[in-house]
N, C-alpha and C positions, 0 to 999 in steps of 0.2 A: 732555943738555946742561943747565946750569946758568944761568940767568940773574941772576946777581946785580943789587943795587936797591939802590946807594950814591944813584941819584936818588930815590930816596922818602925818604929825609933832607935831601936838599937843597931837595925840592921843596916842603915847607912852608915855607920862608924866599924861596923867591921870588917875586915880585914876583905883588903880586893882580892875577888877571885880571874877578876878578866875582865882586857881590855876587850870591849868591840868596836870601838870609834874612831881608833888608831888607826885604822885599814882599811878604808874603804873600795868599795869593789872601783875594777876600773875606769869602768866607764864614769864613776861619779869623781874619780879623782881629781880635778881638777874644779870640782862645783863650790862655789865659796861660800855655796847656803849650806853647804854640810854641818851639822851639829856635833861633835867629840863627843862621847857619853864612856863610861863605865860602868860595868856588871858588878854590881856590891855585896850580890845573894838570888839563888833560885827559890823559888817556893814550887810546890809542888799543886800541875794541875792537872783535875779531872779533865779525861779523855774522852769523855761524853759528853762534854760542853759544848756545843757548837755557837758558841759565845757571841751575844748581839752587842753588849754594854756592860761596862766594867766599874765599878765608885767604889773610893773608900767614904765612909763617913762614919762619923762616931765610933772612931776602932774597931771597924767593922769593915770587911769585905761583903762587898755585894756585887753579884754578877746575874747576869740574864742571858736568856737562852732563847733559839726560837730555828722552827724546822714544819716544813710545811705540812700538813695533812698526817701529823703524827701524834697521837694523843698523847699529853704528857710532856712531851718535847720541849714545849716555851715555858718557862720557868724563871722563878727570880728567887732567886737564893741568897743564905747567905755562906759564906767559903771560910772551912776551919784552914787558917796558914799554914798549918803543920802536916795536915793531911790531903788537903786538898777537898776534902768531903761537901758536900751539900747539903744543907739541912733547907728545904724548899720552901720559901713560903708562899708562894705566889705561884698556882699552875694557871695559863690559862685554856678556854676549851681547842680542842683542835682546830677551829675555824680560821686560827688566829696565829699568824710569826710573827711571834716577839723580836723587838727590835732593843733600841739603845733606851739608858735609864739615866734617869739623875734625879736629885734629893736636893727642897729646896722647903724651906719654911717648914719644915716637919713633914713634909709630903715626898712619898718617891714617884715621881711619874713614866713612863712608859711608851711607848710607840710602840704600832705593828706594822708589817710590812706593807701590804698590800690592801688592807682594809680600809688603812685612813679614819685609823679610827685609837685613840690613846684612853690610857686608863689613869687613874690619880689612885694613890693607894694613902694610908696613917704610915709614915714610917716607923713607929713602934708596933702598931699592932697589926700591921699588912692587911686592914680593912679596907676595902674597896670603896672610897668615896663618893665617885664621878665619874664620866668619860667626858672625851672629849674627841670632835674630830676636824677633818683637816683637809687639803685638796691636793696635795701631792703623797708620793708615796713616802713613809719614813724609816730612816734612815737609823742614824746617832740623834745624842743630845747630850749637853749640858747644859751648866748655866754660871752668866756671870752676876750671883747674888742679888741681882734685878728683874734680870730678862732669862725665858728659858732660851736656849740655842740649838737650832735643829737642821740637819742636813737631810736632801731628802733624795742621793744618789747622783745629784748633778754636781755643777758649778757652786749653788745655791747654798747659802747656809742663811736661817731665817732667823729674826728675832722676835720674839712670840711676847706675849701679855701672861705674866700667870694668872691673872683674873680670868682674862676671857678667853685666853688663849688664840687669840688673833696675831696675826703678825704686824709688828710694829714697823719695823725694814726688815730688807734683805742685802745682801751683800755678793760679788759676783768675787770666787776665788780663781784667783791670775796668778803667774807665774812669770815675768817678764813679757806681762801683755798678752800672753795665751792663756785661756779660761781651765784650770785642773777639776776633772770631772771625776765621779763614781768617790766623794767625801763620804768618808764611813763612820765611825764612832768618834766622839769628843772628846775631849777636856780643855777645862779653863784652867789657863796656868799663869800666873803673876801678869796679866793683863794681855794673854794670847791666846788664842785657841790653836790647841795642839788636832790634828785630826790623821785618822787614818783614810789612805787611799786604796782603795777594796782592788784586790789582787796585784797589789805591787808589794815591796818590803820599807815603804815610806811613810813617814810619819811629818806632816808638816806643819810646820808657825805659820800661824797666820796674825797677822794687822787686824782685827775686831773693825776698826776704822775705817779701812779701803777695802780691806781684799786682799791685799799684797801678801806673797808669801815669802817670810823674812829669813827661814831657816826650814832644816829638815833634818831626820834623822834618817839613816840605812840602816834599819837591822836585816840587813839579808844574814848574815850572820847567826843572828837571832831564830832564824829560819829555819836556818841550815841543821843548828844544832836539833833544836826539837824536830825534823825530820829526820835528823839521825838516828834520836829515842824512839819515836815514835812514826814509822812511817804514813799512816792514815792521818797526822796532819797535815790543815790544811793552810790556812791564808794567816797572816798577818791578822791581828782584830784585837783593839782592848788595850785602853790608858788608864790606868787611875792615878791621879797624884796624892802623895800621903803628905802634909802641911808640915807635920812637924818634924820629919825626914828631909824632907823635901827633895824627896827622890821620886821616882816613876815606876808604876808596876804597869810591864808590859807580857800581851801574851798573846794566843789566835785562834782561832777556831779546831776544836780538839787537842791543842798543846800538851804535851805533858807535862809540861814547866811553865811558870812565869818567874820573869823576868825583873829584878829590883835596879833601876838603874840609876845614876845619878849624873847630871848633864855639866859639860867642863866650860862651857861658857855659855 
């Protein structure tokens, strides 16, 4: 089943319900990489997500899952907006934590954590193609329409061959000259990779180029609230950007909410 998301075009034009960008905690107040953002809409998420990787593509949410030595756990779905539900298409066996996903040439591919080892799937009919594997542990991933992009818990964020899956470069993320470690999930946004940083409430721009990190976002906020709802969640996890919104769905590991945001410069 199909869930189309004619409301992730709408939902950036409706009515704000809250600033988060406006305030940042103190310690960051004074950081000039801060990024302004706006909350435009919640969607509502499952709480048994323990969420690796997040895409919108073809109006359609898809999310992945992944949890060690638990049958059933790593999963890639797809997420009704309205409800938050999963309709699963993708389990894989327990051997295996699912990591970050992205969709590229009609394919969605995949990472697992510790195996080192990825799967290609038909993005319409979630047939398992290929694997593929790899010599670090994997992390996130997207892609900039050429290259997949892969972090694999360090500095490191790689650029891969979708043919062979080799890595092409790599790239060392810096923050005025010191290397920012534990890069978690992706996304490529208007010529940057957005990433999360695994247990902080950061989300940062990166330069594709150098490394350089140009901006960042604070949702501690973001945080805060879904541990309000929800006290079993857990971290920060999970970009998707919607194209023709051009807003940001943000969320984390068991959230009960994501996040529709839209960035003020």
């Amino acid at each position: 089943m199909r869930y189309i998301l004619p409301c992730l075009a709408i939902i950036a034009i409706a009515s704000i319900l809250e600033s988060c960008g406006g305030k940042p905690s103190e310690d960051n107040a004074k950081d000039s990489l801060l990024i302004d953002y706006t909350v435009v809409n919640t969607l509502p998420h499952n709480t048994e997500s323990y969420i690796q990787g997040l895409v919108i593509h073809d109006n359609k949410i898809l999310e992945s899952t992944g949890q060690p030595g638990q049958e059933g756990q790593s999963w890639i779905a797809e997420v009704n907006p309205a409800t938050g539900a999963h309709d699963k298409k993708v389990l894989l066996d327990e051997a295996y934590f699912g990591e970050g996903i992205t969709i590229l040439n009609n394919k969605i591919y995949q990472l697992t954590w510790t195996t080192k080892k990825g799967f290609i799937y038909d993005a319409k009919t979630y047939k398992q193609l290929r694997t593929f594997e790899y010599p670090m542990e994997g992390w996130g991933l997207t892609h900039n329409n050429a290259e997949l992009i892969m972090s694999d818990g360090t500095e490191k964020i790689h650029f891969k061959d979708t043919a062979t899956l080799a890595d092409i470069r790599t790239i060392n993320v810096t923050e005025n000259g010191k290397p920012v470690k534990h890069l978690n999930e992706l996304e490529f946004i208007d010529g940057f990779i957005f990433a999360n940083v695994w247990q902080t409430n950061l989300i940062l721009k990166i330069d594709p180029s150098n490394g350089n990190v140009v901006g960042k976002l604070d949702c501690t906020q973001l945080t805060e609230r879904a541990r309000g709802m929800y006290p079993n969640a857990e971290v920060l996890n999970g970009i998707a950007y919607d194209k023709n919104s051009k807003a940001l769905l943000i969320t984390g590991k068991l959230w009960p909410q994501a996040f529709l945001i839209k960035l003020k410069k």
